[in-house]
Backbone bond lengths (Angstrom), bond angles and torsions (degrees), N, CA, C in turn:
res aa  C-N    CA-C-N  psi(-1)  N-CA   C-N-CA  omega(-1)  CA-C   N-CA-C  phi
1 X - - - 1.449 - - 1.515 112.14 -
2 X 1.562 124.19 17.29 1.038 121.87 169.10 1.006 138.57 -75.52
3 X 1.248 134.87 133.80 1.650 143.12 -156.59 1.684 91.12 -103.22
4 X 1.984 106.62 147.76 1.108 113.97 170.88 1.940 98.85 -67.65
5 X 1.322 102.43 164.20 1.300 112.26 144.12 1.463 154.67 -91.17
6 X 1.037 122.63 154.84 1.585 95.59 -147.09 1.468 108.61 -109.28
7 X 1.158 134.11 157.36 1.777 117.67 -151.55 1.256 89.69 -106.92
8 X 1.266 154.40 45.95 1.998 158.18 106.03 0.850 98.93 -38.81
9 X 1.691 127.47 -63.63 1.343 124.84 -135.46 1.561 108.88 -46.45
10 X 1.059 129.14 164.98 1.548 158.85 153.40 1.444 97.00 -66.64
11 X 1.454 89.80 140.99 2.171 98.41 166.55 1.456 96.63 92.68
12 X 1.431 100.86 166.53 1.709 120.05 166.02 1.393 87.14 -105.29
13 X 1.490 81.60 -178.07 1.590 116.96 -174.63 1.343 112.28 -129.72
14 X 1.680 103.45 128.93 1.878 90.42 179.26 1.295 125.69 -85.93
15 X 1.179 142.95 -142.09 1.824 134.57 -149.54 2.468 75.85 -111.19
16 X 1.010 108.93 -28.83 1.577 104.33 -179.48 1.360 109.36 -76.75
17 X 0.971 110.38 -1.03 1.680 111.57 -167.37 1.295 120.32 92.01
18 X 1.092 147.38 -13.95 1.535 159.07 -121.27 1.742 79.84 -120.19
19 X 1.627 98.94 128.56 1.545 113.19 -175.56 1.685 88.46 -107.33
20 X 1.442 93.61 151.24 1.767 107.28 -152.92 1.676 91.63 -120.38
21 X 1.487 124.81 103.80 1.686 125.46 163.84 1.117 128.50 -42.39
22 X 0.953 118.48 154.04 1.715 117.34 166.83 1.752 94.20 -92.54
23 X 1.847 108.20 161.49 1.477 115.28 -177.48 1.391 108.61 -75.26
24 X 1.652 119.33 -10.73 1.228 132.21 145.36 1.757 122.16 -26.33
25 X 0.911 103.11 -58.94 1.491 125.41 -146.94 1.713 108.70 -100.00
26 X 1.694 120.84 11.26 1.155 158.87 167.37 1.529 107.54 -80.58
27 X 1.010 125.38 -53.11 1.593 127.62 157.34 1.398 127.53 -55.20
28 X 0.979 109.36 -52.70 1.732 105.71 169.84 1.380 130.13 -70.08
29 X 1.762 113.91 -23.44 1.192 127.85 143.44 1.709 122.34 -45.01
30 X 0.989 111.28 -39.93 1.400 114.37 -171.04 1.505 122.06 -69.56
31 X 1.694 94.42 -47.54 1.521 96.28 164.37 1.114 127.55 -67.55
32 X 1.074 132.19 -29.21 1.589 144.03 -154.83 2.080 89.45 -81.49
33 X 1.511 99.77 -39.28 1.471 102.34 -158.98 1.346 98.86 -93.27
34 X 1.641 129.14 -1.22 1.569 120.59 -174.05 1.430 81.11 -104.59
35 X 1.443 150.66 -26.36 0.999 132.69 -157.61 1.994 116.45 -99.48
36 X 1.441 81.91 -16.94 1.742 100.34 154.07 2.035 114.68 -50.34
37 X 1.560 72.36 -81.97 1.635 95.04 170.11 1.193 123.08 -31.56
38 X 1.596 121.90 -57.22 1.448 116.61 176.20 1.257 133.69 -67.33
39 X 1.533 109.12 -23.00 1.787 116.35 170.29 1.734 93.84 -76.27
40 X 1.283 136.65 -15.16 1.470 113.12 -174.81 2.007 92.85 -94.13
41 X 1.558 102.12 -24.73 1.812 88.54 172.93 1.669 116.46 -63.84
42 X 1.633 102.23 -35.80 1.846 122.89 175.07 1.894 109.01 -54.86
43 X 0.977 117.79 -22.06 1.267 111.15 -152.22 1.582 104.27 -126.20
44 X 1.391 105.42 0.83 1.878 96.20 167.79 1.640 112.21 -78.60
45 X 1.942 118.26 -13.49 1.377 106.36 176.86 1.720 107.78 -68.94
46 X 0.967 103.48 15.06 1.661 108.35 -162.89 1.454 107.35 -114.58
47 X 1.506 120.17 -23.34 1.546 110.89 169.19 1.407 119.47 -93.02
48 X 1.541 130.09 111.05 1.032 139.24 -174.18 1.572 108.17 -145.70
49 X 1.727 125.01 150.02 1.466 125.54 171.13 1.034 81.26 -48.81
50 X 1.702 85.50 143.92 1.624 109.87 163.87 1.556 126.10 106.62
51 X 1.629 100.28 -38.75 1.309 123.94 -172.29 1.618 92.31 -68.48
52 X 1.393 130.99 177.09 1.530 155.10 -158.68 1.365 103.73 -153.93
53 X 1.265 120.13 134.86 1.424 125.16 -162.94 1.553 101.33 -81.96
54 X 1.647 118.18 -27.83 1.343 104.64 -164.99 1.765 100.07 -74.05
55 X 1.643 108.18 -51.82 1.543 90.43 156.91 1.263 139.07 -46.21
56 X 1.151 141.75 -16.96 1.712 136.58 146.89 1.629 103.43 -55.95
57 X 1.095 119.88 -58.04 1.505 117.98 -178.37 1.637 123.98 -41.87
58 X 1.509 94.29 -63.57 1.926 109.98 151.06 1.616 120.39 -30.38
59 X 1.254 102.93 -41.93 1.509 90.88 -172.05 1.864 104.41 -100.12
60 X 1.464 107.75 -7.97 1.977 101.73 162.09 1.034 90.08 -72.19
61 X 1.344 141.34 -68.56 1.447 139.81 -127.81 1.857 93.22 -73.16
62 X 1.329 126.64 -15.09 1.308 116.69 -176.12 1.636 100.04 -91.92
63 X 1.274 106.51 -47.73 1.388 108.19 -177.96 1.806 115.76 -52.89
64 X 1.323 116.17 -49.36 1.409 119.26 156.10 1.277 125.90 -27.88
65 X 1.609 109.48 -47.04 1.618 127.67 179.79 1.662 98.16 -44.58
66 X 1.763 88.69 -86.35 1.581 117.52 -174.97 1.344 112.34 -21.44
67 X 1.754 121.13 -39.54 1.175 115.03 -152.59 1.769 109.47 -96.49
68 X 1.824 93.21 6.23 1.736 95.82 -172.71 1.589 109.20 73.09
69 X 0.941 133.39 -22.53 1.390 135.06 148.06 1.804 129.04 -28.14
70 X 1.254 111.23 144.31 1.697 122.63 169.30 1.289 125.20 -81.18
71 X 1.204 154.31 85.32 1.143 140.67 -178.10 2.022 118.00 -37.91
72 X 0.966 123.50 137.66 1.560 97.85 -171.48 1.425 101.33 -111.85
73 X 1.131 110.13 5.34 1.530 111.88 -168.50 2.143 101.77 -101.30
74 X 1.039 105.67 -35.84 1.688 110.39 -160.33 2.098 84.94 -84.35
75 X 1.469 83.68 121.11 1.581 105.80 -175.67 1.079 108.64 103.91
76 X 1.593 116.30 -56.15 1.981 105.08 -179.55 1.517 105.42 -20.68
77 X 1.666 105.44 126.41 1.237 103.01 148.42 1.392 126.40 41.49
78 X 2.017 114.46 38.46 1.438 122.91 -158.47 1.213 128.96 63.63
79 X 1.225 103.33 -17.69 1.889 105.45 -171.99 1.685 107.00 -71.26
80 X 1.738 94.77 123.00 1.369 105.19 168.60 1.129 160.24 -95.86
81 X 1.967 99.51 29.15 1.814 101.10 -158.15 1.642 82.21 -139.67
82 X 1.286 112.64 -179.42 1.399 125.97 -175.28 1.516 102.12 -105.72
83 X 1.551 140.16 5.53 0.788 140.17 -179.87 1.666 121.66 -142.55
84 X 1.233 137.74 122.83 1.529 116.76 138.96 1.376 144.17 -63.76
85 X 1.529 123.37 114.89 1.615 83.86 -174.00 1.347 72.40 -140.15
86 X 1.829 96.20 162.97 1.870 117.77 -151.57 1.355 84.53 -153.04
87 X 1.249 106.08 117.75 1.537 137.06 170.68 1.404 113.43 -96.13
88 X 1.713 123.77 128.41 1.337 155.67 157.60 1.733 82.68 53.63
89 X 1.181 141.28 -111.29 1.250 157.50 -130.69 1.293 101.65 -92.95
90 X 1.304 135.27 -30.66 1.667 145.65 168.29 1.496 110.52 -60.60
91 X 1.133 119.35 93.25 1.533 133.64 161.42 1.575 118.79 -26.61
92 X 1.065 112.51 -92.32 1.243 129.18 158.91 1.621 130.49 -147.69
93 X 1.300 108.53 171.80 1.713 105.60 -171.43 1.721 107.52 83.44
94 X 0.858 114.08 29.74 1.532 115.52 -171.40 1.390 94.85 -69.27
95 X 1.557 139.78 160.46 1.270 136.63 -168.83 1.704 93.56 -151.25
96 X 1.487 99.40 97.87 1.557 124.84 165.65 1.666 104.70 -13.37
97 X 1.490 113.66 144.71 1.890 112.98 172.78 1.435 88.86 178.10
98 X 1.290 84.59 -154.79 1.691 92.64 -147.79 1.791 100.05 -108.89
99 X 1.183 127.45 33.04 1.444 146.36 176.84 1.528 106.76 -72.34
100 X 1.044 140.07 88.53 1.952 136.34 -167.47 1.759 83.90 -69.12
101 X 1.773 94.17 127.24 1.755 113.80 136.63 1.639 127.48 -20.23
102 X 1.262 121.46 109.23 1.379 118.28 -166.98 2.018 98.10 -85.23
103 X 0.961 121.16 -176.89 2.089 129.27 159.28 1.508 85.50 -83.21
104 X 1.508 115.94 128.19 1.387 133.37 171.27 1.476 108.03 91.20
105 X 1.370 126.80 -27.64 1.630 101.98 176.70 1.251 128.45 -38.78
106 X 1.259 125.93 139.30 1.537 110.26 169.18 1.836 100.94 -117.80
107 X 1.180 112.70 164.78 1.362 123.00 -162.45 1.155 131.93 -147.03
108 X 1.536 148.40 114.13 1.200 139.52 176.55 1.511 122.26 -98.35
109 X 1.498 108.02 125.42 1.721 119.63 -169.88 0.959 91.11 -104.59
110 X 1.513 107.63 115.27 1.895 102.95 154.74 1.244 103.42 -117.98
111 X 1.417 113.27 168.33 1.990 132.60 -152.59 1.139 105.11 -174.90
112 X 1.310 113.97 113.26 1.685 135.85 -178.57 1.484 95.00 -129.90
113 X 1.903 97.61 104.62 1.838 110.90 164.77 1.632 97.33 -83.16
114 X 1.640 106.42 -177.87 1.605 134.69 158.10 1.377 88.34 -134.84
115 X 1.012 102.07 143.71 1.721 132.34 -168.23 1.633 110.46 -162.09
116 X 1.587 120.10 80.56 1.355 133.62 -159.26 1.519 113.96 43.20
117 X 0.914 113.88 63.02 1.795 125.66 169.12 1.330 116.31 83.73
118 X 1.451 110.74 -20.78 1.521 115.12 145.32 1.502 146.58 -52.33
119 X 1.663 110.85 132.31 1.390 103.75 -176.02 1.614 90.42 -113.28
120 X 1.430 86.95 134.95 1.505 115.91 150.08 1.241 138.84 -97.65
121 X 1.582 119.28 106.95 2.105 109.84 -161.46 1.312 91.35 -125.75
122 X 1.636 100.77 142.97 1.724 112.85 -176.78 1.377 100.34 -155.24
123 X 1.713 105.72 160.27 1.425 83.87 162.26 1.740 81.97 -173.44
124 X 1.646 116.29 154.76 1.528 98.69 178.99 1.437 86.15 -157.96
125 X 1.200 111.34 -178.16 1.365 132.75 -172.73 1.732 111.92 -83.73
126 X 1.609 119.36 143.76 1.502 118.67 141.11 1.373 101.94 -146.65
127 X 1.790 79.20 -178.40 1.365 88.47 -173.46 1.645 106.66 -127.17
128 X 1.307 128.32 156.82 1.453 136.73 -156.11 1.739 101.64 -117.12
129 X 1.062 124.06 74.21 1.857 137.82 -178.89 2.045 96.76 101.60
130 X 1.363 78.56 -139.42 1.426 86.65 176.46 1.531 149.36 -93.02
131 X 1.395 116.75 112.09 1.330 133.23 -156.92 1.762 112.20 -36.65
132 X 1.566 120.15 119.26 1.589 91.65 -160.23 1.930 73.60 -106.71
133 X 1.795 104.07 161.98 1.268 123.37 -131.73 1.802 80.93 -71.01
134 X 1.321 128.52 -56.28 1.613 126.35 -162.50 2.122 103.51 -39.54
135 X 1.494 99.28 -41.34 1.224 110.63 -155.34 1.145 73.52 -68.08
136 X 1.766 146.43 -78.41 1.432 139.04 -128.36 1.884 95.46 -71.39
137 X 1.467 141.46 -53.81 1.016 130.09 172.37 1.822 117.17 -42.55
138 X 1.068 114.74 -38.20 1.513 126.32 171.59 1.368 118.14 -62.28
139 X 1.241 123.28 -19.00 1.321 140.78 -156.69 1.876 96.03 -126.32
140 X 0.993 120.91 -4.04 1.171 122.13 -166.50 1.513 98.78 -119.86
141 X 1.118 142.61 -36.27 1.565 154.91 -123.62 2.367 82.47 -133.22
142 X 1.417 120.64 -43.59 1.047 111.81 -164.11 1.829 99.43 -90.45
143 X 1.202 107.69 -27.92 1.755 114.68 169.21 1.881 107.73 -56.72
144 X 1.350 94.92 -64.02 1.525 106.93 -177.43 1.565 113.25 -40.89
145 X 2.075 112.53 -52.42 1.374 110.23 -174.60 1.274 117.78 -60.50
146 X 1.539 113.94 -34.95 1.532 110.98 174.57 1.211 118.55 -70.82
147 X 1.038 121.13 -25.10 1.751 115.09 167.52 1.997 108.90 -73.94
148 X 0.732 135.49 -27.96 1.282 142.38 160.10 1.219 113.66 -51.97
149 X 1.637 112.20 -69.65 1.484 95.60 165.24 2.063 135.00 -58.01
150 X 1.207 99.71 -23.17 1.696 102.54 -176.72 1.496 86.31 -77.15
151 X 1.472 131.10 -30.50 1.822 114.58 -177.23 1.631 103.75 -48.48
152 X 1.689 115.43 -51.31 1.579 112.54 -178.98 1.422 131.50 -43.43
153 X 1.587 116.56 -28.81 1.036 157.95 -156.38 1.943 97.86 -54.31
154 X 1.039 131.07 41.69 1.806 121.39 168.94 1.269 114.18 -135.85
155 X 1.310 113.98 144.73 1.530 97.35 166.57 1.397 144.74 -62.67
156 X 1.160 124.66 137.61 1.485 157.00 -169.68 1.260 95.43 133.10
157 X 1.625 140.00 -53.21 1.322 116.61 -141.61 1.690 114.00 -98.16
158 X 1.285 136.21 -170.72 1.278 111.91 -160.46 1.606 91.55 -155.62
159 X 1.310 94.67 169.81 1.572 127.58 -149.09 1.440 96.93 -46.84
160 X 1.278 125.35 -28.72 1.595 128.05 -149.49 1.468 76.87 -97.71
161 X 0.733 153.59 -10.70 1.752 146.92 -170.77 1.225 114.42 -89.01
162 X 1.312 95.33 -40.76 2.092 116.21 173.29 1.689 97.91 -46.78
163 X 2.011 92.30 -79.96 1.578 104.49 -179.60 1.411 120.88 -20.41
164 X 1.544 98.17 -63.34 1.971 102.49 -173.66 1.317 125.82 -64.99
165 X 1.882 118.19 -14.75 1.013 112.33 -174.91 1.652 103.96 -86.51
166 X 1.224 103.65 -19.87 1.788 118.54 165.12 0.945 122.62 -56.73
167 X 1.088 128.65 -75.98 1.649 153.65 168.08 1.627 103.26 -33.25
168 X 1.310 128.21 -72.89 1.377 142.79 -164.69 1.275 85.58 -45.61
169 X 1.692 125.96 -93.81 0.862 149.04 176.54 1.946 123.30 2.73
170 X 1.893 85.50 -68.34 1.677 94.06 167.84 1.418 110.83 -39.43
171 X 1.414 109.45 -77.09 1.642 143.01 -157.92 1.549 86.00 -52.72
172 X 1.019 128.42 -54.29 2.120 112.81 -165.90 1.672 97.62 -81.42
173 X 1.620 113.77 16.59 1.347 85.03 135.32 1.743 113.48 -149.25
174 X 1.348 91.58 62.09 1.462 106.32 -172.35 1.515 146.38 16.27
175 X 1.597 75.66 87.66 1.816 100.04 -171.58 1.325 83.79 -155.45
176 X 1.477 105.03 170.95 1.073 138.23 -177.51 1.841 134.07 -91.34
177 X 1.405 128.23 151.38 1.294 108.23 165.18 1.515 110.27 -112.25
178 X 1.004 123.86 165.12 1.765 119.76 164.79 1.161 102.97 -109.83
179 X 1.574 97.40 131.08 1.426 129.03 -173.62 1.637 106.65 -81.33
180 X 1.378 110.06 -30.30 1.820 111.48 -162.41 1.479 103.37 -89.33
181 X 1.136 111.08 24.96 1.649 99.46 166.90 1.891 104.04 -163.76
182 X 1.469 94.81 141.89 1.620 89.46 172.44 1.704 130.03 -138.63
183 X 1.288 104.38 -163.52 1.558 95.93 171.46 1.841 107.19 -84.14
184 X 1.172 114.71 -176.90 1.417 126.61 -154.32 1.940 118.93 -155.17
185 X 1.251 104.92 114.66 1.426 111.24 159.96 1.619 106.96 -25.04
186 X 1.219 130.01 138.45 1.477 133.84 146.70 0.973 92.54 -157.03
187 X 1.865 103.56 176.95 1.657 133.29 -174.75 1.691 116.03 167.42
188 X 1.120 103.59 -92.90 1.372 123.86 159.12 1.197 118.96 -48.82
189 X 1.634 106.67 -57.51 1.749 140.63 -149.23 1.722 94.26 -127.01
190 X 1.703 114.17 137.98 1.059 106.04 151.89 1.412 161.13 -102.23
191 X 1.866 87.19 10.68 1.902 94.80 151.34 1.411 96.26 -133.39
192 X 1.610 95.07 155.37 1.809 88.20 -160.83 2.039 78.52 -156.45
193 X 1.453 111.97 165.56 1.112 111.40 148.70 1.532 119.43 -64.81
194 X 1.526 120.58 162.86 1.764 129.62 -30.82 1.318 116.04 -54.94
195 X 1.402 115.19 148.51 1.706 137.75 147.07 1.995 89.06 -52.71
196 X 1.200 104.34 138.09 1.747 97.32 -177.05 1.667 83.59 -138.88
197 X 1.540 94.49 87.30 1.522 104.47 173.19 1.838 126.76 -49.03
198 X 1.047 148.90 117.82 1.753 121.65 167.33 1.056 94.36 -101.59
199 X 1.437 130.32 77.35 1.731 142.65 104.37 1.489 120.96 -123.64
200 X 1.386 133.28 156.53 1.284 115.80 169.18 1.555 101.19 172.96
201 X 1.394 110.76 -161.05 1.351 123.82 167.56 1.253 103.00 -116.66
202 X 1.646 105.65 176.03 1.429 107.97 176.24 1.115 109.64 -116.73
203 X 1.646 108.49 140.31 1.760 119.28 176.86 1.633 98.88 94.87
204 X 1.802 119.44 5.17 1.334 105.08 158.03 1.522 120.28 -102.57
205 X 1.575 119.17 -158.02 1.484 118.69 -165.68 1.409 134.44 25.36
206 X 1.337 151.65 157.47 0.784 147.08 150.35 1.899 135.93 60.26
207 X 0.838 137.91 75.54 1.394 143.27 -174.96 1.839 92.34 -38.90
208 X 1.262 132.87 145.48 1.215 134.96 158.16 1.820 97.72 -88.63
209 X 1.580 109.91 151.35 1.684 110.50 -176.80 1.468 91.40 -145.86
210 X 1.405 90.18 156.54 1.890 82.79 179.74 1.938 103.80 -82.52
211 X 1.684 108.88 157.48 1.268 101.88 -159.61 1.081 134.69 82.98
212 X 1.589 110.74 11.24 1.886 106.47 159.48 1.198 102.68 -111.95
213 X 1.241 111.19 165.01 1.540 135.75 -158.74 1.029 98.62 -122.01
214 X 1.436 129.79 144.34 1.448 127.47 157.70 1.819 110.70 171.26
215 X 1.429 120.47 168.19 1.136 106.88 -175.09 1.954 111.58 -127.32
216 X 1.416 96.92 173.70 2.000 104.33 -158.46 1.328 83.93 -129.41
217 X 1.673 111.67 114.14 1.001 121.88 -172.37 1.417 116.85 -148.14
218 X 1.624 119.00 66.47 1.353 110.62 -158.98 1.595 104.09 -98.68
219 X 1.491 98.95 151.65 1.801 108.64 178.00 1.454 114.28 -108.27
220 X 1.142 127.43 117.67 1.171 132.61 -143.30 1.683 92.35 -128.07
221 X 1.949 109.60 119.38 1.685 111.48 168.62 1.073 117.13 -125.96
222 X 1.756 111.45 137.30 1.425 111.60 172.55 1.262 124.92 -44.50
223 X 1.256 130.49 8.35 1.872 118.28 -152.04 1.919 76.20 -140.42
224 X 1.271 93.25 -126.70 1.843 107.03 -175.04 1.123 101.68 -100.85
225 X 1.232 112.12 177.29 1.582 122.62 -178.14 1.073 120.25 -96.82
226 X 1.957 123.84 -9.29 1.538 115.22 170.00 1.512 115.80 -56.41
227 X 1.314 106.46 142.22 1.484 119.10 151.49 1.715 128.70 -104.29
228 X 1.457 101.20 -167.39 1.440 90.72 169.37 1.642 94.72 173.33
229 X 1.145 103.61 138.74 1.753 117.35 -173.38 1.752 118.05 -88.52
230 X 1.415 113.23 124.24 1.465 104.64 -170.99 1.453 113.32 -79.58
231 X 1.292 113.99 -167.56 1.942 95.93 -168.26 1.190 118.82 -94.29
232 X 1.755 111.01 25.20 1.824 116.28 162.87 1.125 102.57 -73.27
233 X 1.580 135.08 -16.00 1.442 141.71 -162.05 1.347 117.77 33.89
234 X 1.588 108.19 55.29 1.303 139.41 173.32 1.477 110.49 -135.28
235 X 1.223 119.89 -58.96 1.210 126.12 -152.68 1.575 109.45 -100.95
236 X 1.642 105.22 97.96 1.457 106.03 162.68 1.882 126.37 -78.39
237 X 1.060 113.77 153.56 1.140 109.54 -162.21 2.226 94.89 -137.01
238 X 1.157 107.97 173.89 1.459 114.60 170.53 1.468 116.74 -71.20
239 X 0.980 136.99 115.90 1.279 115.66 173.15 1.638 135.78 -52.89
240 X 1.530 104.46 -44.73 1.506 112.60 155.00 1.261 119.74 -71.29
241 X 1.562 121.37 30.05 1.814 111.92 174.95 1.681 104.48 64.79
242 X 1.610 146.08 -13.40 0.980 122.79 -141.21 1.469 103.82 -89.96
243 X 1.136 137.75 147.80 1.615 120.67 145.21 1.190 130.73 16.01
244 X 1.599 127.78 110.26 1.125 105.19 155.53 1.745 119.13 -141.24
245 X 1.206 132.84 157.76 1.672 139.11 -154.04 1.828 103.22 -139.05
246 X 1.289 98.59 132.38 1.591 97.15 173.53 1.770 103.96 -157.56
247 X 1.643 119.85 138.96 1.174 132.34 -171.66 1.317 102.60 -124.40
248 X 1.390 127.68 155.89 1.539 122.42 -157.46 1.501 109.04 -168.48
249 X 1.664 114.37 107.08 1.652 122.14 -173.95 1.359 102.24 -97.63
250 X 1.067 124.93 170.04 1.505 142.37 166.41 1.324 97.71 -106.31
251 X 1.283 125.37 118.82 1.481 114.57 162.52 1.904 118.84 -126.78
252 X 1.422 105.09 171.72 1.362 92.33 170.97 1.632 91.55 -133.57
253 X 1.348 122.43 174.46 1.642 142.43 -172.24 1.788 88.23 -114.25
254 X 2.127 93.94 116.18 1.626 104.70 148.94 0.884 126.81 -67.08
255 X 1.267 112.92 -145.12 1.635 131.67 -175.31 1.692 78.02 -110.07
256 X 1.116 129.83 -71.57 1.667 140.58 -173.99 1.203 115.03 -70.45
257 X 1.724 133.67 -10.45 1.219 108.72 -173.76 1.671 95.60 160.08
258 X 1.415 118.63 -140.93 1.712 112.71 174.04 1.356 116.12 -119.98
259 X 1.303 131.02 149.53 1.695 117.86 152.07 1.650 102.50 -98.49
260 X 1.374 104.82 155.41 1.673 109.62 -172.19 1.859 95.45 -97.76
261 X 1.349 140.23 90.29 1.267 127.08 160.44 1.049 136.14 -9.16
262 X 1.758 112.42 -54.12 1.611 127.94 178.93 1.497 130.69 -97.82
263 X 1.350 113.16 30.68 1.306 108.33 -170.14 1.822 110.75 -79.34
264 X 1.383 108.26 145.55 1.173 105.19 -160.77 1.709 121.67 -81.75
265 X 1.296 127.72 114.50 1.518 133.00 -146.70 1.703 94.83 -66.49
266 X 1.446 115.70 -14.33 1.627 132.02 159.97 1.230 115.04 -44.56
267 X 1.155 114.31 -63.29 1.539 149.66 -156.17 1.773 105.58 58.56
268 X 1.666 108.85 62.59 1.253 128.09 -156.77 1.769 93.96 -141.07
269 X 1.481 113.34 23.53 1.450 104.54 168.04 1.326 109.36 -76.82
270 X 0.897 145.16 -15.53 1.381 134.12 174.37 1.450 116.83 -110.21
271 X 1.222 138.72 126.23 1.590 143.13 -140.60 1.307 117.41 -82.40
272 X 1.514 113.56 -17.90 1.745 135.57 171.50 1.185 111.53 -67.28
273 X 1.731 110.64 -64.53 1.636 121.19 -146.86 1.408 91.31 -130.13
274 X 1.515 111.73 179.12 1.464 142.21 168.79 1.297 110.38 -112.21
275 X 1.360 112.29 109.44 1.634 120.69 -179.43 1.500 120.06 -144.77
């Protein structure tokens, strides 16, 4: 799903492809990525049994409006809603309709604004009544890996370091990662080099530099990690039906370490607690 880059942009580019920001260009990231964030803090009074995903969608796509914001998703590549969201067994790419919220669904909303040439990508978990216990450990174990991987997150160390601290992590407590989809270069553009795998080794791919952009977005299933896409050729799903949970930052690389773009001004990224 990677987009060329476009020869305006601001920054060099390294020998991987990976287009390098100015400390400039850290600010406009921020908004674009708090204003992501806050329609997914706006929009959990909105998941409840009963509710219909395309109505959750209806009410981003208004909030997007309100905020003078671009939707980045409605047109991509035909796609027509301002949101994905992927219910219990739906991986990702879930495509909003008229299916009502069951008691226990759990669900992932993701929402990518433009906010002056900025992309903003997010996406986090809820839940629809009451959390049943497999889902909340599942939901707990796929929050945790992505914070593990953004710990790797400074320069010297590199992309494969992210992956393993992901990967390891899942697996010691037996679950799975999915390999067929990953995180993604953005900035300017919203797929960009690196592919930002969450599996790997450590000390391979990619040098981290301060000034890349990109986002940590691992999907984490109770069963195995195959997937497989139904014939909207949107919507991946588990292959064994099992569970699946995924949380997703925008980040960029300091001089010292990372800032997270999307953290939620809620402090309601995670669907349990306030943190």
């Amino acid at each position: 799903m990677e987009t060329p880059l476009k020869k305006d942009l601001r920054g060099r580019v390294t020998k991987d492809g990976i287009r390098i920001y100015e400390p400039s260009d850290f600010a406009g990231m921020k908004v674009a990525g708090t204003l992501a964030a806050r329609i997914l803090d706006d929009i959990g009074a909105h998941v409840f049994p009963g509710q219909a995903t395309s109505e959750i969608d209806k009410i981003i796509t208004q909030m997007v409006e309100d905020a003078n914001a671009t939707s980045a998703t409605i047109g991509y590549k035909g796609y027509q809603h301002a949101s994905c969201i992927s219910v219990n067994h739906v991986v990702c790419h879930g495509i909003p309709g008229d299916k009502k919220l069951k008691d226990g669904d759990i669900l992932n909303i993701d929402v990518t604004v433009i906010v002056d040439g900025w992309f903003g990508d997010t996406s986090r978990m809820f839940v629809a009544g009451k959390l049943p216990r497999k889902a909340e450990r599942l939901i707990q174990i796929t929050h945790d890996s992505l914070m593990k991987g953004i710990e790797m997150v400074k320069p010297g160390n590199t992309f494969g370091d992210i992956g393993h601290a992901i990967q390891s992590f899942v697996e010691a407590h037996r679950m799975s990662v999915v390999r067929d989809f990953c995180g993604h270069g953005l900035g300017q553009v919203f797929h960009a080099p690196p592919n930002v795998l969450h599996y790997g080794r450590p000390g391979t791919g990619a040098v981290l530099e301060e000034g890349m952009f990109f986002t940590i977005e691992p999907m984490v299933n109770l069963g195995r990690p195959e997937t497989k896409t139904l014939a909207d050729d949107w919507t991946a799903v588990t292959r064994d039906k099992s569970l699946s949970a995924q949380f997703e930052h925008s980040v960029g690389v300091t001089a010292t370490g990372v800032e997270i773009f999307t953290l939620s001004p809620a402090g309601t990224f995670h669907p349990t607690y306030t943190s």
